[in-house]
C-alpha positions, 0 to 999 in steps of 0.5 A, a space after each residue: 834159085 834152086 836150093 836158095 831156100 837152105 841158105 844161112 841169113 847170112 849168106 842170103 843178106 850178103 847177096 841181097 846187099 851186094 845186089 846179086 839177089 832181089 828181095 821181091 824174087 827171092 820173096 816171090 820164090 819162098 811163097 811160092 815154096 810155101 805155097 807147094 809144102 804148107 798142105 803137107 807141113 802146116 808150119 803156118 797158121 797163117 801166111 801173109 803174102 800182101 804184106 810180105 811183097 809190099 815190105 820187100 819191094 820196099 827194101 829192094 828200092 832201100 838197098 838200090 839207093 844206097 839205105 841199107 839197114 843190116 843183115 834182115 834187110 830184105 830177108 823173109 822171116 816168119 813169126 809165132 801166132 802169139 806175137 800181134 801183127 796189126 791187121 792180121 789175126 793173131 790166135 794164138 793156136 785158140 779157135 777161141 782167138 781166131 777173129 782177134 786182130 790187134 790194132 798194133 804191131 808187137 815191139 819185136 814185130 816193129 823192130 823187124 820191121 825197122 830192121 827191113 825184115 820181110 814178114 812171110 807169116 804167122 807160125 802155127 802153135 799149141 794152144 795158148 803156147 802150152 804143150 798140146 795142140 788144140 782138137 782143131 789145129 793140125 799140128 806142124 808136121 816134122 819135115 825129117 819124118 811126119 810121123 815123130 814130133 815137131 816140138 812144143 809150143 814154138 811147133 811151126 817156128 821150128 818146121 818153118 827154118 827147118 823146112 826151108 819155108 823161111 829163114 828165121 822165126 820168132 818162137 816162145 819158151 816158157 818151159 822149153 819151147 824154142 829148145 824143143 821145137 829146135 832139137 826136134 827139127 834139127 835147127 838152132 834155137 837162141 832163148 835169151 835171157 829173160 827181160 833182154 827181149 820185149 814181150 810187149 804184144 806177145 799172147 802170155 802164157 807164164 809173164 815171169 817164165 816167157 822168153 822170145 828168141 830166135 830160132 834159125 839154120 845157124 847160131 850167126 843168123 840166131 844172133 843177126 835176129 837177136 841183135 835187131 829185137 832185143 833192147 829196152 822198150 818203155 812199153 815192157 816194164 820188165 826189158 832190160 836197160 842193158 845196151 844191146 852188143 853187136 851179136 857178130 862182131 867176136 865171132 871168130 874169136 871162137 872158145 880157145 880158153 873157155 871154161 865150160 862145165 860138164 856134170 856128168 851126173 846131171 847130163 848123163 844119168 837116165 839120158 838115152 845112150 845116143 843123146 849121151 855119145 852127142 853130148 860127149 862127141 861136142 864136148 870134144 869138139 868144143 876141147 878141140 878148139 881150146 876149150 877148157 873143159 871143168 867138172 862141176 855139179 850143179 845146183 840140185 834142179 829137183 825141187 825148182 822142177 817141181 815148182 815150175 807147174 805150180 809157177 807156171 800154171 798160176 801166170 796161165 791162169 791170170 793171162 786166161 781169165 777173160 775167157 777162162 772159165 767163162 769159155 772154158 768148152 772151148 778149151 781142148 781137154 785132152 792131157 797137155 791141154 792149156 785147161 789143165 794148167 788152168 785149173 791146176 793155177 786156179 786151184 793152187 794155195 798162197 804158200 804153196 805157190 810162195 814156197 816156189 818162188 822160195 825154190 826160184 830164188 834159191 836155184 837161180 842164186 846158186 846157178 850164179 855161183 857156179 856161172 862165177 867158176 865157167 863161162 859156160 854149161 854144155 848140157 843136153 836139150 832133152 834125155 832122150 832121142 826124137 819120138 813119134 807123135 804116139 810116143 808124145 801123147 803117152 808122155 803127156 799122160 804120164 807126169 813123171 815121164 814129162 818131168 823128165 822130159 823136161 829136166 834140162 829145160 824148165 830149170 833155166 826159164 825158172 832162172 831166166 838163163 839164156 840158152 842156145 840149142 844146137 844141132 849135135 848129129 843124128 840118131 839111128 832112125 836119121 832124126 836130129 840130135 841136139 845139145 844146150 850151152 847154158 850162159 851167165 845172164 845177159 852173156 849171149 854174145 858167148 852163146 853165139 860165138 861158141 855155137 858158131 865156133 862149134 858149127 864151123 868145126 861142124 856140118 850139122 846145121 848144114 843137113 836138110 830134110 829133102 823135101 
C-alpha cells in the first residue's frame, strides 16, 4: 500500500477492477491515513469512516460478482460541507449550522453513490463558502507549506487530493473556489459550465454564480467524477437537459489543431513574473503538441469584476435569511466574513443590481463571440505567486488588491463558463504554480482532453508534498 494514496483514480479503479486491490483495504488504509494527518491538516469537518466501510464492502462484493459500475466503483472520495449527506451534518463551515442533519442525500451525493463511489467525508470550508473561515474553524492547512494558504472557499477539497487523503473531491466555485483551492495545492480542478451539474441539496452561497466540480490529481480522474454527477435532474430546475458525453472517451486525441487563444495584455499586465514564465512555458507545451496558438483580446472584464460583489452579495443575502440578521452574532466579523457580503446584498438598489446584470449579459455574449474564432482561452488561475496566511488576511482588508486577486476568476462564474486548472511548475519557494484553459459552454469534454494531453507531456500533477 506504500504510496497508494498518490495514485491517480484512474490507476486505482483499474487495480480495483481487476481485483488486485480490495476496496475495504484500500478504504481501511486512507482512514487510517487520515486519521495520522488530519490533526496536522484538518481538510475534514468531518470523516465518516461507518459509512465509508459499509459502501466499500458493498462494492468489493459487486465487483467479485461481476457488477462493475465504472471507474469510482469502490474509489474513496470526499466532499465539501456544503453538499447534504442524509444523517450525517452538513454545516457548511457555520457553527450556526453545526447540528443541521438533511434528511436526503444532495443528487451529486446519490449519483456518487450510484457510481459505487465510497464517501470518506465531509471537507472543511470557509463560512458559508464565502473567502474566510470562521473565528471557530481551523482552517485547512496547505500540505506543501502550512504557513501559505490553502485557497478559498473549496479549503479542505483542496488539501484533501493534495495530501493524499482521498482521491477526488467535490468543491464549489462562485468566484473562483474550485480554481484557488486548486492552484494553492498544486491539483487539478474542473468548474463546469453552470447548470451542467445539479445543485440540488447544495448549501447556496450565489444560486446563479454557484458551480460544482471536481477537484482531483488529474484532469482524466476530474472527468471520470465529472461524468458520474453531471446530467439533468428534475429536482435542479436550472440543470441542463444536455446528454452527458463520455469525458474519457477522446482522450487521446490530444490538441493537434486546436485554436487556443492568448492575450497577452489580459494574462500578462500586472501578473507576477514567475506566474507569467508558467503561463508562457504551457503555451509551448501546448504548441508543442499541435496546438495553434491565436492572438486575440478579450471582451474588457472591468465592469463584469465590479459587478459580480454586487450580484454575488444580493444571492448571499436570499440563501441567509432564515438566519441573517436575526443571528447575525453568530457570523464572523472579521474582513472576508460571509456577513459582510450579507450586508453589502441587503443594502444594494434595484437598478444598481439591474445594471449588473446588464454588464452580465453583455461580457457573456461578447466572451461567445470570441469562443466562435478558438476552441480555447489559456489563462492565468491568479496574478500572483502562492502567499502566506498573513499575506491573505491583508488581501481581504484591501478591496482593490482582492479585485485583482480575483481578475481571472469572477469573470467566467458571472458567465458560467466552464474552466479546468492545472498544475504549471513551482515558484521559487517550492509552492505549486498554475494555469486556467477556458472552454465554449457545455465544451468540457475539450477541457479534459487538452489537460491531459498537457499532463502527459508533463510531470506536474505528478509531484507530491512529503508528508
Amino acid at each position: 500500500m506504500t504510496d497508494l494514496h498518490y495514485e491517480t483514480l484512474l490507476e486505482v479503479a483499474a487495480k480495483l477492477r481487476a481485483r488486485a486491490l480490495s476496496p475495504v483495504e484500500l478504504t481501511e488504509a486512507m482512514l487510517a491515513r487520515i486519521e495520522r494527518l488530519e490533526p496536522a491538516l484538518r481538510a475534514y469537518a468531518l470523516p465518516t469512516p461507518e459509512l465509508a466501510l459499509a459502501q466499500a464492502r458493498k462494492a468489493e462484493a459487486e465487483i467479485a460478482a461481476g457488477r462493475y459500475r465504472g471507474p469510482l466503483h469502490g474509489v474513496p472520495v470526499a466532499v465539501k460541507d456544503i453538499i447534504h449527506t442524509a444523517g450525517i451534518a452538513t454545516a457548511a463551515g457555520m457553527p450556526i449550522h453545526a447540528g443541521h442533519v438533511p434528511a436526503a442525500d444532495a443528487t451529486v451525493v446519490v449519483r456518487l453513490a450510484e457510481a459505487g463511489a465510497v464517501l470518506l467525508g465531509k471537507l472543511q470550508l470557509t463560512e458559508g463558502a464565502f473567502a474566510e473561515h470562521h473565528p471557530s474553524v481551523t482552517p485547512p492547512r496547505n500540505p506543501w507549506n502550512a504557513d501559505y494558504w490553502s485557497g478559498a472557499s473549496s479549503s479542505g477539497s483542496g488539501v484533501a487530493p493534495a495530501a493524499g487523503l482521498a482521491f477526488a473531491s467535490l468543491g464549489s466555485d462562485t468566484g473562483g473556489s474550485i480554481r484557488f483551492p486548486a492552484a494553492a495545492n498544486g491539483i487539478t480542478g474542473l468548474k463546469p459550465s453552470w447548470g451542467r451539474v445539479s445543485r440540488h441539496g447544495v448549501f447556496a452561497l450565489g444560486a446563479s454564480l454557484d458551480h460544482i466540480g471536481p477537484m482531483a490529481r488529474s484532469a482524466a480522474d476530474a472527468g471520470a467524477v465529472l461524468g458520474a454527477i453531471a446530467g439533468l435532474d428534475p429536482l435542479d430546475p436550472t440543470s441542463l437537459a444536455a446528454p452527458v458525453p463520455d469525458y474519457l472517451a477522446g482522450l487521446g486525441e490530444g490538441v493537434r489543431g486546436l485554436r487556443i487563444g492568448i492575450d497577452a495584455a489580459y494574462g500578462e499586465e500586472g501578473v507576477d513574473p514567475e506566474v507569467v514564465a508558467a503561463m508562457r512555458e504551457a503555451r509551448r507545451v501546448l504548441q508543442g503538441l499541435g496546438a495553434e496558438i491565436r492572438e486575440v483580446t478579450m471582451p474588457d472584464p472591468a465592469v463584469v469584476m465590479t459587478a459580480w460583489p454586487l450580484y454575488c452579495g444580493v444571492e448571499t443575502a436570499i440563501a441567509h435569511e432564515a438566519t441573517y440578521p436575526a443571528r447575525a452574532a453568530e457570523y464572523g466579523a472579521r474582513p472576508g466574513s460571509v456577513s459582510g457580503l450579507i450586508e453589502a446584498g441587503r443594502a444594494a438598489g434595484a437598478i444598481e443590481l439591474m445594471k449588473a446584470h446588464h454588464a452580465r449579459l453583455a461580457f457573456t455574449g461578447a466572451l461567445a463571440a470570441l469562443f466562435t474564432r478558438i476552441d480555447l482561452l489559456l489563462i492565468p488561475t491568479q496574478p500572483v505567486t502562492a502567499f502566506t496566511v498573513a499575506r491573505k488576511d491583508e488581501l481581504w482588508a484591501a478591496p482593490e488588491e482582492l479585485a485583482a486577486l480575483l481578475r481571472f476568476a469572477t469573470p467566467f462564474d458571472m458567465s458560467g463558463s466552464p474552466t479546468i486548472t492545472l498544475p504549471g511548475g513551482f515558484d521559487r519557494q517550492g509552492l505549486p504554480l498554475s494555469f486556467q484553459l477556458v472552454g465554449r459552454h457545455l465544451d468540457e469534454v475539450l477541457l479534459v482532453r487538452a489537460g491531459h494531453a498537457y499532463q502527459q507531456a508533463t510531470d506536474w500533477h505528478r509531484r507530491h508534498p512529503q508528508l
